[in-house]
N, C-alpha and C positions, 0 to 999 in steps of 0.2 A: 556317202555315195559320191565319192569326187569325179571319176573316171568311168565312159562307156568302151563298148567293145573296141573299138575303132585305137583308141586314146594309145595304149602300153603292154598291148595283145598279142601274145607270139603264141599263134595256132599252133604249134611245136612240143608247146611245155603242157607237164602236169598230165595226171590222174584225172580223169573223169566221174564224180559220183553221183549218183540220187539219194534222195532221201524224202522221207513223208516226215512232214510237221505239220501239227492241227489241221487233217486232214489235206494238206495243200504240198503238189509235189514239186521238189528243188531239184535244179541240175546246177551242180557246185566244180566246178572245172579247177582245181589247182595253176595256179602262174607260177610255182618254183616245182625246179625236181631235188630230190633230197632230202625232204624232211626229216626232223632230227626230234628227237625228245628235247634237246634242251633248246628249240627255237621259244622264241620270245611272241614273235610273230608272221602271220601267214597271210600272203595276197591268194587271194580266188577270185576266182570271175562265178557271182551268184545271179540266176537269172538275167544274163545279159552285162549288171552291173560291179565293174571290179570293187570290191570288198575287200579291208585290211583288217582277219583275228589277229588280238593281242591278248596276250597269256598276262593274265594282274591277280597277286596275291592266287596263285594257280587254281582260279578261273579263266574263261574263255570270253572276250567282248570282241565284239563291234568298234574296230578304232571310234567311228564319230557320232556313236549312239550304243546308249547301254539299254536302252527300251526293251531289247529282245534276247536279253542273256540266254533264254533257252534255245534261241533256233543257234546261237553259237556255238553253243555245249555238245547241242547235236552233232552240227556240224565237224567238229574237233573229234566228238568220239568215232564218224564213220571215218575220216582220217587216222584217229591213232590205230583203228582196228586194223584197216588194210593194211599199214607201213609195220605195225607189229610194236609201237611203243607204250 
């Protein structure tokens, strides 16, 4: 969690999605347009705070915390569904 809204935030960019995890709901705003299947890694703005996925041994983390592999797995799949990868 390096960066707030304020910090690297171009109201402009990105998809907007929700998602429920253990019963708790997320607004996940994408920072890039273009997503690609062979991106490596993903900035989002999650609840307020910009977030970097990174794609390792093709799972889905948390640049600076692996604690929560699953809310990034989530996250990664309501992205590949919408982009179609």
């Amino acid at each position: 969690m390096e960066d707030t809204i304020g910090s690297s935030f171009d109201s402009t960019a990105g998809q907007i999605f929700r998602i429920t995890y253990k019963n708790r709901d997320f607004q996940i705003r994408l920072l890039k347009r273009g997503i690609s299947k062979d991106d490596t890694q993903v900035d989002l703005l999650l609840d307020g705070v910009i977030q970097k996925l990174v794609n390792r041994d093709k799972a889905w983390f948390f640049e600076n915390s692996d604690a929560d592999q699953e809310l990034a797995k989530d996250i990664w799949r309501a992205i590949s569904l919408r982009y179609r990868l």
